[in-house]
C-alpha positions in Angstrom: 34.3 -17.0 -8.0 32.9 -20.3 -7.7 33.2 -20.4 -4.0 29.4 -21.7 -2.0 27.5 -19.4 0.2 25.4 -20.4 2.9 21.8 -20.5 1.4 18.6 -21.4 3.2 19.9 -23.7 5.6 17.9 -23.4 8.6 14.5 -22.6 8.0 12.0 -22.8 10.6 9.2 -25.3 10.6 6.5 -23.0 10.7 7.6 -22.0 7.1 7.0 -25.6 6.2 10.2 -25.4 3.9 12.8 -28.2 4.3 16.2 -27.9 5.1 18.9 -27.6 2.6 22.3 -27.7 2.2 23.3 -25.7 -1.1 26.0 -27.5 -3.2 29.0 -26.5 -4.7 29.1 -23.9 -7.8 31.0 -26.9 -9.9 30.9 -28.0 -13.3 28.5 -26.0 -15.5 26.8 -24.0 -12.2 30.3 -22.3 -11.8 29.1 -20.5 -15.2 26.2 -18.9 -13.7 27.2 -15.2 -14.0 27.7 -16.3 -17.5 23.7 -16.3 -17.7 23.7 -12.8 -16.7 26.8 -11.1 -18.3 25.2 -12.1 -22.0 23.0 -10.4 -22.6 24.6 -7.8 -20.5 27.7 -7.2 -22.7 25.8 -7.5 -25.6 23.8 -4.5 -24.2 27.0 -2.8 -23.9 28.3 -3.4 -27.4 24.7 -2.2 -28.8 24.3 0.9 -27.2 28.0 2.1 -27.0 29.2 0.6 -30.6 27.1 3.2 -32.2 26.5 2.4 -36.2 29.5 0.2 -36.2 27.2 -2.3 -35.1 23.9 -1.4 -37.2 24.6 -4.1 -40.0 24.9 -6.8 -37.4 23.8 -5.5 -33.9 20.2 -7.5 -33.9 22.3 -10.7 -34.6 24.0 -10.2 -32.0 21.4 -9.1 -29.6 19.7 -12.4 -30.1 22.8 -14.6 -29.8 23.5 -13.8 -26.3 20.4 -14.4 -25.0 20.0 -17.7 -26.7 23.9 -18.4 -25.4 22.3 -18.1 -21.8 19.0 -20.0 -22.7 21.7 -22.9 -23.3 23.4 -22.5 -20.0 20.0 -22.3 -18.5 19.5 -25.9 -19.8 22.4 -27.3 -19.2 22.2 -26.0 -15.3 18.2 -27.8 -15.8 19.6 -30.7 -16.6 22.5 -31.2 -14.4 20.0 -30.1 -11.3 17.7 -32.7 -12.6 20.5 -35.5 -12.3 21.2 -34.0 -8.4 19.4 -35.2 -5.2 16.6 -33.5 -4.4 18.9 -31.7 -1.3 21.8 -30.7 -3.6 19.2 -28.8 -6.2 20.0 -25.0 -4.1 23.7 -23.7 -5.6 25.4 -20.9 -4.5 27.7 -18.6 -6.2 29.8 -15.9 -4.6 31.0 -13.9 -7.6 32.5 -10.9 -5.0 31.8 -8.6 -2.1 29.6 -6.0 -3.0 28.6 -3.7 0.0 30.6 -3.6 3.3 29.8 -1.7 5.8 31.1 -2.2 9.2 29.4 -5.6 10.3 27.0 -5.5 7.3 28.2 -7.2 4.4 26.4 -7.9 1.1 27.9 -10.1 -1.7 27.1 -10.2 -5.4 25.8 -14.1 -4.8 23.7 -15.9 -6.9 21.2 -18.6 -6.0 20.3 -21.4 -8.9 17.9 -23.7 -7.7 14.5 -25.5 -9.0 12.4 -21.9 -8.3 15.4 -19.4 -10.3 16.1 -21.8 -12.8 12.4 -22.2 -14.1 12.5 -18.4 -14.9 15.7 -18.5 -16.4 14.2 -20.8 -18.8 11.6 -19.0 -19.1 12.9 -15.5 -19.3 15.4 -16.8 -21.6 13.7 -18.8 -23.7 10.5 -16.9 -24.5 13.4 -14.1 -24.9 14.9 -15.6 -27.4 12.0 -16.3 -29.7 11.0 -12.9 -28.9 14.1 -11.3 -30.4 13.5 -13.5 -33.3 10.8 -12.3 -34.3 12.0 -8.7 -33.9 14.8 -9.2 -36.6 11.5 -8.9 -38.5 9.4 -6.9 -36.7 11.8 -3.9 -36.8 13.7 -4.4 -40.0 12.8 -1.0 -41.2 13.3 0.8 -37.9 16.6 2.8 -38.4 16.9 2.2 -34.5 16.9 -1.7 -34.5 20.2 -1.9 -33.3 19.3 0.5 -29.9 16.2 -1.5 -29.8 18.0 -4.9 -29.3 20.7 -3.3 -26.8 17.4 -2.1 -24.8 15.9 -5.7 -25.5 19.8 -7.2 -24.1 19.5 -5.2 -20.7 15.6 -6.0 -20.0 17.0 -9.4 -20.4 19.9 -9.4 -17.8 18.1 -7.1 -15.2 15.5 -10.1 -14.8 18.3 -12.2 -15.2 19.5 -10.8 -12.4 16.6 -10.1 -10.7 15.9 -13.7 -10.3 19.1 -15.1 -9.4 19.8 -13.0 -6.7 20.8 -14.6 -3.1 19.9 -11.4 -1.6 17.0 -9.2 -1.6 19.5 -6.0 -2.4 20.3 -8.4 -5.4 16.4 -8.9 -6.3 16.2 -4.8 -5.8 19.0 -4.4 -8.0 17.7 -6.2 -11.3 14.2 -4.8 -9.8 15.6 -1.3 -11.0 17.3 -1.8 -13.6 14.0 -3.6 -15.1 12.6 -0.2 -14.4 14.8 1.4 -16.5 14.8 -0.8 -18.8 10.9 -0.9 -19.4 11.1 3.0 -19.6 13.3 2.9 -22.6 11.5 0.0 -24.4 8.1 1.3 -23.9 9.2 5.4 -25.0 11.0 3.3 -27.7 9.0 5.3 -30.0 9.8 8.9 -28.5 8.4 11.3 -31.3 5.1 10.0 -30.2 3.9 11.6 -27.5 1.6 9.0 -26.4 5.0 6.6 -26.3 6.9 8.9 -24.0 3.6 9.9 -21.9 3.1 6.1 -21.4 6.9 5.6 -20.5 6.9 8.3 -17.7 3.7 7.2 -17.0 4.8 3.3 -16.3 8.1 4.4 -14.3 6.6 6.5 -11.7 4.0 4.2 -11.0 6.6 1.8 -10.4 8.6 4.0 -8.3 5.8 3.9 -5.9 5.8 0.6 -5.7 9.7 0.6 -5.3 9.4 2.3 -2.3 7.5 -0.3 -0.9 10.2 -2.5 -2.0 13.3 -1.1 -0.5 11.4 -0.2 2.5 10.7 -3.5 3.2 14.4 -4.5 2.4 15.1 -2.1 5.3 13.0 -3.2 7.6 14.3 -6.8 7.0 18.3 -5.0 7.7 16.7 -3.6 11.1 14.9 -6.2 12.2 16.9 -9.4 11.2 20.7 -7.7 10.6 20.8 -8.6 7.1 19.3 -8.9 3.8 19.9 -12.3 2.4 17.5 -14.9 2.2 19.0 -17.4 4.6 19.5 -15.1 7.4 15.8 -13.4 6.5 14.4 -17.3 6.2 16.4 -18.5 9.5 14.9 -15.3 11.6 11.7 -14.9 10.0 9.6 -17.4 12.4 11.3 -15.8 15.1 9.9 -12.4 14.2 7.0 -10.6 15.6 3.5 -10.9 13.9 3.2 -6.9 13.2 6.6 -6.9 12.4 6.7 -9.8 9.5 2.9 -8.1 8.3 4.7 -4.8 7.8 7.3 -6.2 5.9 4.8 -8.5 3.7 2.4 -5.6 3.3 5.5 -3.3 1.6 6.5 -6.3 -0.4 3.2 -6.8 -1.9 3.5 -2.9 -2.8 6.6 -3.7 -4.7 4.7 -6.7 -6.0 1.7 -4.2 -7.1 4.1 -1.9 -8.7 5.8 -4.6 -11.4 3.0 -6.7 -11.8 0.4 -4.0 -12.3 -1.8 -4.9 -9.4 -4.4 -3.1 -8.1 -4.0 -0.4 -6.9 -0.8 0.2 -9.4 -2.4 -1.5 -12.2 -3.1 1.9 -14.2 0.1 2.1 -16.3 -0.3 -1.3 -17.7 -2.5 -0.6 -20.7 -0.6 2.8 -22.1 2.7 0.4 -21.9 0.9 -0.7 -25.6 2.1 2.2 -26.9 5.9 0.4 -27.3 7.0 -2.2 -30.2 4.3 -5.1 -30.3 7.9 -7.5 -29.6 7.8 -5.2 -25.9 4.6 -6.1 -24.7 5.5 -9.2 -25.6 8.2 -8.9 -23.6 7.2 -7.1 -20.5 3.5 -9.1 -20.6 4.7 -12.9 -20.5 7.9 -13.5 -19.4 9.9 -10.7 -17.9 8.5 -7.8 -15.5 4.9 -8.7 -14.8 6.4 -11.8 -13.2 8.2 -10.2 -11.2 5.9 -9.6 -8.4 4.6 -13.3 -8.5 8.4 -14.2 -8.2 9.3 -11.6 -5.0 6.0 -13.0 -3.2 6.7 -16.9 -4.0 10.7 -16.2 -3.1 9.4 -14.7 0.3 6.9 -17.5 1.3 9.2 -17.7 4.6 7.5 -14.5 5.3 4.2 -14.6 4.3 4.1 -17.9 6.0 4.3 -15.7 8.9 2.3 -12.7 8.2 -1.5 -13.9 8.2 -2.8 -10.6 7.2 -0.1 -9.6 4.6 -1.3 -13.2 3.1 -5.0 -12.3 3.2 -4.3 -8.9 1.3 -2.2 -10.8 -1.0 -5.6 -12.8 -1.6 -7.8 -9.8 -1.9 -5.1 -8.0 -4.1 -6.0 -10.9 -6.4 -9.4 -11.4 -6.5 -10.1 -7.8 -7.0 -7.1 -8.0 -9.7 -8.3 -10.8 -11.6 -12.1 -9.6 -12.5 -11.0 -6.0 -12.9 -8.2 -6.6 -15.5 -11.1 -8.8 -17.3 -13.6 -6.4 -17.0 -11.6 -4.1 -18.8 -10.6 -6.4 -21.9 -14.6 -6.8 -22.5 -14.7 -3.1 -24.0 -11.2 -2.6 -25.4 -11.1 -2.3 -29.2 -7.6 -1.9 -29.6 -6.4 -5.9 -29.7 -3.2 -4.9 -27.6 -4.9 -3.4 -25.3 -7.7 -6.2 -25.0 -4.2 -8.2 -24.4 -2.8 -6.4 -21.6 -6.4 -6.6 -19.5 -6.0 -10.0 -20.0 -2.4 -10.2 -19.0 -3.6 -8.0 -15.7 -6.2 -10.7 -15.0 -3.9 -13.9 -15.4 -1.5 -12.3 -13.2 -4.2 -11.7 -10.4 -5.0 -15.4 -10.7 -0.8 -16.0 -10.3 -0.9 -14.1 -7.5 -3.9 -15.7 -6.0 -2.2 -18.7 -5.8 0.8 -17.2 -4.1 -1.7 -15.7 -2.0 -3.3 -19.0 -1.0 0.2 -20.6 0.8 1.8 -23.3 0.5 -1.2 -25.5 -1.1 -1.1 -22.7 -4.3 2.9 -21.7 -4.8 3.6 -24.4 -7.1 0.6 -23.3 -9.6 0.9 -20.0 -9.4 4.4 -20.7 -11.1 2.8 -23.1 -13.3 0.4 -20.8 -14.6 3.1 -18.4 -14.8 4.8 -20.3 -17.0 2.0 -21.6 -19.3 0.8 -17.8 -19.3 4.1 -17.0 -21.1 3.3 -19.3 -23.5 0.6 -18.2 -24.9 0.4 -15.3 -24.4 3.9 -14.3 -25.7 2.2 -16.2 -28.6 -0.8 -13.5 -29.0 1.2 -10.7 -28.3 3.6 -11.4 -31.3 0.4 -12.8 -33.2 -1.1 -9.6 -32.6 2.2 -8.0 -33.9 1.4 -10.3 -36.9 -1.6 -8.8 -37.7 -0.7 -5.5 -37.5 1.7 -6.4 -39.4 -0.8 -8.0 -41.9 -2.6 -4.1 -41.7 -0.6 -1.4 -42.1 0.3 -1.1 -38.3 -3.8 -0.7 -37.4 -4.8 -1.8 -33.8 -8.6 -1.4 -33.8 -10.3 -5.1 -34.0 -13.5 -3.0 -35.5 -11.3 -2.4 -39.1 -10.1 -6.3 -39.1 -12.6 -9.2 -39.4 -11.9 -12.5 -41.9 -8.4 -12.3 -41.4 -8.2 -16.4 -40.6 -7.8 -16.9 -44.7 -5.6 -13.9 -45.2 -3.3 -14.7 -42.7 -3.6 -18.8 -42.1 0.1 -19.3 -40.1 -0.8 -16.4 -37.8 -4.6 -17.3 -37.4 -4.2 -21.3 -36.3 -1.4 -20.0 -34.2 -3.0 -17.3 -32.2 -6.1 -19.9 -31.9 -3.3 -22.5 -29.6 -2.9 -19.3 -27.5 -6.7 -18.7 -27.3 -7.7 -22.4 -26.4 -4.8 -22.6 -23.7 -5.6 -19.1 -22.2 -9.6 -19.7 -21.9 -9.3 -23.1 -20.5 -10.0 -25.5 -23.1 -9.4 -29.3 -22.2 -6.0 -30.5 -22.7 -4.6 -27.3 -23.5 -2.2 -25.7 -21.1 -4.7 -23.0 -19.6 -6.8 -25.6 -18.6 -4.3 -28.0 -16.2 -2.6 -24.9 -14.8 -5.3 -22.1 -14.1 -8.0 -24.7 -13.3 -5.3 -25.9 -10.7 -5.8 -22.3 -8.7 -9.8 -22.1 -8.8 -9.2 -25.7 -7.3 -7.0 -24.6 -4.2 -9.1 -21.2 -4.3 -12.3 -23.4 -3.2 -10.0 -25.4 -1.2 -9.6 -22.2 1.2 -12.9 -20.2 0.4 -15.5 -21.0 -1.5 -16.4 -17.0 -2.2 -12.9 -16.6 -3.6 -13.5 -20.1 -6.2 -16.6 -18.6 -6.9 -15.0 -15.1 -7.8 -12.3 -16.7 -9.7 -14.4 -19.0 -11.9 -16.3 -16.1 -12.8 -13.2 -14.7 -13.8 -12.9 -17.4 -15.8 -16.1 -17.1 -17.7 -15.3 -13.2 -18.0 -11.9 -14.3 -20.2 -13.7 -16.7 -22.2 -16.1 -14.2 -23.6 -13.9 -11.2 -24.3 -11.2 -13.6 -25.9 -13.7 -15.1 -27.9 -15.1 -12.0 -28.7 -11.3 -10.7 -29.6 -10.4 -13.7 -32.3 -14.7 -13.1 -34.1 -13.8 -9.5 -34.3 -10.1 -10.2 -35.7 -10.6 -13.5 -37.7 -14.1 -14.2 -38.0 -17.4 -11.8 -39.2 -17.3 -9.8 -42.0 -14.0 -8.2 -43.2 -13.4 -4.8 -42.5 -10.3 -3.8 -43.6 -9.6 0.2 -44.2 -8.9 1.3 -48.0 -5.8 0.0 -49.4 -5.3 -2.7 -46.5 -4.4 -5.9 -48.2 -3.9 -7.9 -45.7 -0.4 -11.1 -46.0 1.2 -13.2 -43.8 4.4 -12.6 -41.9 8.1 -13.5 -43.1 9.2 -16.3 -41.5 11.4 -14.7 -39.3 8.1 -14.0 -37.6 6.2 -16.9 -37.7 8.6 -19.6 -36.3 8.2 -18.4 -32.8 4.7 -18.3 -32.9 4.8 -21.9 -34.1 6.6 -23.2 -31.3 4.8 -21.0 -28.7 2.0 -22.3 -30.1 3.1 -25.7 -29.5 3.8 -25.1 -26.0 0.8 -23.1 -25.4 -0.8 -26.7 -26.5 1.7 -29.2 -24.5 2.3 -26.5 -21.3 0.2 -28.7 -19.2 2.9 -31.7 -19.4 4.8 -30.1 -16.5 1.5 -31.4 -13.9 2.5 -34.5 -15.6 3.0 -37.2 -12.2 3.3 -33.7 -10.1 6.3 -33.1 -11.7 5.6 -28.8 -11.0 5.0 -29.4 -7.5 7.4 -31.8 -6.7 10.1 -30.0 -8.3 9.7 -26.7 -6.1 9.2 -28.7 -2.7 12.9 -27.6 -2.1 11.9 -23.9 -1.9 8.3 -23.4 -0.9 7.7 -26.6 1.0 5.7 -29.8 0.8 2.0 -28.7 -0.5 -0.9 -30.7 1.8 -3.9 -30.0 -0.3 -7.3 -29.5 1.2 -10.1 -30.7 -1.2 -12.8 -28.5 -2.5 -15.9 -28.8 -1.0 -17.4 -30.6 -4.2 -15.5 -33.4 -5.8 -12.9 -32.5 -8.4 -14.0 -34.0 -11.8 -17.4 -32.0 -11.2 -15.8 -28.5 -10.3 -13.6 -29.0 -13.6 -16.9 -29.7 -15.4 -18.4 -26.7 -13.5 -15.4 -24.4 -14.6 -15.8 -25.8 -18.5 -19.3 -25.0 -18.5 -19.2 -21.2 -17.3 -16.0 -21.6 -19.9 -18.6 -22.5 -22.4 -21.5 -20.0 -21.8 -18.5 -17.3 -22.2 -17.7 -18.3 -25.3 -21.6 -18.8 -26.3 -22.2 -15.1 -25.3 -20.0 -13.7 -27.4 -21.0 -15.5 -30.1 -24.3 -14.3 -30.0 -23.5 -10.7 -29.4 -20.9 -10.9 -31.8 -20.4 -13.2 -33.6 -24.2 -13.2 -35.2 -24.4 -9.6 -35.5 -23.2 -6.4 -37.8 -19.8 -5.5 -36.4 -19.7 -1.5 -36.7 -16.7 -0.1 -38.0 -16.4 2.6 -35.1 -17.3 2.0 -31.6 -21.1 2.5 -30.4 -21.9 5.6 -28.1 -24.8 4.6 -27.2 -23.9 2.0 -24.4 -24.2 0.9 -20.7 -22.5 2.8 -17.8 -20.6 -0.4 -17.0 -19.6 -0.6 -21.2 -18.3 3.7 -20.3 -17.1 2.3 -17.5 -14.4 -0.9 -18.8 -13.7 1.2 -21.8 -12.1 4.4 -19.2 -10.1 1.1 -17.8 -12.8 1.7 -14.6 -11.7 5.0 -14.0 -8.1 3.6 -12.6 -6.8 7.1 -13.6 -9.8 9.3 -12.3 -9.0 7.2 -9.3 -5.3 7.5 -9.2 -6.1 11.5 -9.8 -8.8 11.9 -6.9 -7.0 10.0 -4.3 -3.5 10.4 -4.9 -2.2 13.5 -8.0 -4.8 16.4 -6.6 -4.5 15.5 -2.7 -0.8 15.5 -3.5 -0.9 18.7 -5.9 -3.0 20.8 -3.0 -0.3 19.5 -0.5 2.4 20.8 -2.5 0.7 23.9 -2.9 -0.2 24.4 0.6 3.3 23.6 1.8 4.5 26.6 -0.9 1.8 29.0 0.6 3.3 28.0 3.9 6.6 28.4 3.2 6.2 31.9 0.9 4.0 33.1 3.9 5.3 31.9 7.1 8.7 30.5 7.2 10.3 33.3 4.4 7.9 35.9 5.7 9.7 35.2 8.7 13.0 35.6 7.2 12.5 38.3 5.6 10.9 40.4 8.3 13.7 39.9 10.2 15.6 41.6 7.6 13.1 44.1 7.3 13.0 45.1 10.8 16.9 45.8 10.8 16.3 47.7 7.7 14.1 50.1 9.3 16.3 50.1 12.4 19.2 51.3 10.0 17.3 53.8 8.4 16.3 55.3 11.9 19.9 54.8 12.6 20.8 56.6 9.4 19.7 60.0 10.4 21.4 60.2 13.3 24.7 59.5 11.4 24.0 62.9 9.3 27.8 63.7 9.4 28.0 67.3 10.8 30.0 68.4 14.0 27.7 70.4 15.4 24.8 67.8 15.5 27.1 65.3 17.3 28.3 68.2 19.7 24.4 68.8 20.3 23.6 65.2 20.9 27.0 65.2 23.1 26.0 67.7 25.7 22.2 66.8 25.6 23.7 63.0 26.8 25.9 65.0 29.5 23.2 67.0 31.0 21.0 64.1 30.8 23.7 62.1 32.8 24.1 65.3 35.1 20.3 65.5 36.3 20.0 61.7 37.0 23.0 61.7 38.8 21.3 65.1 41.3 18.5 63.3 41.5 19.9 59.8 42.6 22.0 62.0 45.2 19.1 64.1 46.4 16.7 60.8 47.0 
């Protein structure tokens, strides 16, 4: 079980990634699978115990992921006492496809890129089940809530462990499933279970980017594992390698809501507030930013697949903020602003080698603190009778103190305020964003503005104005049960930025995406951090003087702007969707129904027809009587008689 694979060991220098020799699955790598199988047999346990397991099922739902957040740290620290070329370790666990000269194992790869996310996924996982001892004490479901939580938790798990892309497509699915049944959770709502089928079909598009691509790697290359893929890839053509970056970013669309796939994000609200923590900040929205930054051996080699990657982003990052102007719903303003940060992820995977290192930087300080709004928001709803819509909150900071301050370490970090984690990490991408273009800096600062004001406008609304509770709302803080994770992801939404400390970040992932050469911006760095805290700034000031120094209504204006219609209807993603896609598709369907009622089983049936009426001529003939078949016998004689006289007379 604890036997090395061959991982990443001969990588071409146009991918710019060193060579590596993977080490030996020893000591506390050999329990690797162990990180995986957790939370998977507690998933098990959950779901098939039935209400054996109600009095102590959440208990043990959050035990086994914490078990494999401790593995995960102990694998951290042992890597960290390894030389820099022993940090890749493979794990065959056993052989999982064979077909003649194709062979897949079930092998895992734990090096500095995997083990950051089992950290993270673990971690962040952990607190989050915490909190949902609390959060769903009086569900009568909790227990199937925590065995749903369990699998999300291994399918990432195994998602990013994976030595093989039919690994990576593996967890990739079960994620899917997984996500369906967390975010129907609530299935007598109708909303719930139209934003659960709503969220898995949208990803099954993208999933068919995905497992095309994984098949165009097995014809092109002869195998699906990343060291045969990375050995090959600078030795494939340039269409060929665009095609298969080009489907991988599709994949990367689907998971990570990215335009054009971006439409189910928002209805996945409609799940537990502890899901959207879930599925927002550390699990499946990362997952695309992980599959691009896992394959930068072949977007090293597909120039335009790396361009659309770019302008995937771009577009990404200002329409997801955009939206979160408008919403009212404070989940919902969430989720545009998780869509955003996850364009400006992606951007930096997008902008090579000189951004892969803080695109997962920001991934990780984004799962900070925004985990820590999400559950804050869960807080607050909490704190009001389950209500969503910032317009019936206001002056919540005094009712709610613990939640408030902590929700306000999320705020700072995720608009960029100095010396919060925000500020090192996404600062870090509009940096090597004017590095390459100065068009896409420009575009991602005013991104940056864009979140400042709508976040802003989010905590005056919530925490600030005038209170506007409904009847009967009287608003208390969370058990504690709840408010202990959002103290210490409040903390690390304030001290995220100490992993830029001496370039640890970049350093750290040199093993797997290469040695980073940074161009310098065209203007020197101190003034385009003072540029980017100053558009930061007048963000913030707008929203203060739109709302912050004005009557807050209790229900939402009518009277507004075509762009204000136009951010609240999410920019008409679904009109879109539904014009270019669901009625092109539905007049396809229909047209191939006409053609096959009218053509193909008219043709069918005519045949069937035509016998018919052959038989029925037939039919008559056969009337039964002897003296109509003597009469037909001696008319056929004398017919044969007078051709025969007058073949013998010619």
């Amino acid at each position: 079980m604890s036997s090395p694979i061959p991982l990443l060991s001969s990588l071409a220098a146009e991918t710019h990634v060193p060579v590596v020799s993977p080490g030996t699955a020893d000591g506390v790598f050999s329990l690797a699978w162990l990180v995986i199988v957790l939370p998977l047999a507690g998933a098990a346990i959950l779901l098939l115990g039935g209400r054996r397991t109600n009095a102590w099922g959440h208990l043990l739902g959050t035990a086994t992921v914490a078990g494999s957040f401790v593995l995960g740290l102990l694998m951290f620290f042992s890597m960290l006492g390894r030389e820099v070329g022993e940090r890749q370790v493979g794990q065959h666990l056993f052989t999982w496809i064979e077909a003649g000269g194709f062979t897949v194992g079930m092998d895992l790869l734990v090096d500095p890129l995997s083990i950051l996310f089992v950290l993270l996924i673990t971690g962040v996982g952990s607190l989050i089940h915490l909190y949902s001892i609390g959060y769903m004490a009086h569900d009568e479901r909790r227990r199937r809530f925590f065995g749903y939580l369990n699998l999300f938790i291994a399918a990432m798990l195994m998602l990013v462990l994976a030595a093989d892309y039919l690994g990576i497509f593996l967890g990739w699915e079960g994620v899917g499933l997984a996500s369906y049944l967390l975010i129907g959770f609530w299935q007598h709502k109708p909303s719930a279970a139209a934003a659960a089928k709503k969220a898995f079909v949208m990803n099954r598009i993208g999933d068919i980017g995905m497992s095309l691509a994984i098949m165009l790697m097995f014809v092109t290359f002869g195998t699906t594992a990343f060291a045969g893929v990375s050995a090959a890839a600078s030795g494939g053509s340039e269409n060929t390698m665009n095609a298969i970056g080009l489907l991988l970013l599709l994949g990367a669309c689907g998971k990570s809501a990215q335009v054009p796939l971006q439409a189910w994000l928002l209805d996945a609200m409609e799940g537990p507030t502890p899901v959207s923590a879930l599925i927002h900040a550390a699990t499946m929205v990362t997952a695309g930013v992980y599959l691009v930054t896992r394959s930068n051996f072949i977007f090293e080699n597909a120039p335009v697949a790396q361009t659309a990657v770019v302008a995937v982003a771009v577009v990404t990052l200002l329409w997801g903020a955009i939206i979160g102007c408008a919403k009212d719903d404070i989940k919902k303003v969430l989720a545009g602003s998780t869509m955003s940060q996850i364009g400006y992820m992606m951007l930096g995977a997008g902008l090579g080698v000189a951004g892969y290192a803080f695109a997962i930087f920001h991934l990780l300080t984004h799962g900070f603190f925004k985990a820590n709004m999400f559950l804050g928001a869960g807080s607050v709803m909490h704190a009001t009778d389950d209500d969503v819509d910032m317009r019936h909150y206001g002056a919540l900071a005094r009712a709610v103190p613990i939640t408030f301050l902590t929700f306000a370490m999320g705020y700072l970090a995720i608009i960029g305020f100095p010396g919060f984690s925000g500020f090192w990490s996404k600062d870090k991408i509009i940096e090597t964003a004017f590095a390459d273009n100065v068009w896409i800096g420009v575009a991602a600062t005013i991104g940056a503005g864009v979140t400042a004001f709508y976040m802003t406008r989010l905590m005056l609304m919530t925490f600030f104005t005038k209170e506007r509770w409904e009847p009967g709302v009287h608003p208390h803080e969370s058990p504690k049960v709840m408010t202990i994770p959002l103290m210490v992801l409040a903390a690390l939404s304030l001290l995220g930025g100490l992993l830029l400390a001496g370039n640890w970040i970049t350093d750290w992932l040199t093993p797997v995406v290469g040695e980073a050469h940074h161009e310098h911006p065209p203007i020197p760095a101190w003034a385009l951090t003072l540029i980017i805290v100053v558009v930061v700034a007048a963000g913030v000031a707008v929203a203060w003087f739109t709302i912050g120094r004005t009557e807050v209504p209790r229900e939402a204006p009518t009277d507004v702007s075509v762009f204000t219609r136009a951010a609240r209807a999410d920019l008409y993603g679904d009109a879109i969707n539904e014009g270019l896609v669901i009625n092109p598709g539905r007049h396809a369907v229909t047209g191939l129904m006409a053609f096959d009622t009218s053509v193909i089983d008219a043709a069918v049936e005519g045949q069937a027809s035509g016998v018919s009426g052959l038989a029925m001529v037939y039919r008559k003939v056969q009337n039964g009587f002897v003296r109509s078949y003597a009469l037909s016998i001696l008319v056929g004689a004398a017919l044969v008689v007078a051709v025969m006289l007058v073949v013998n007379a010619g």
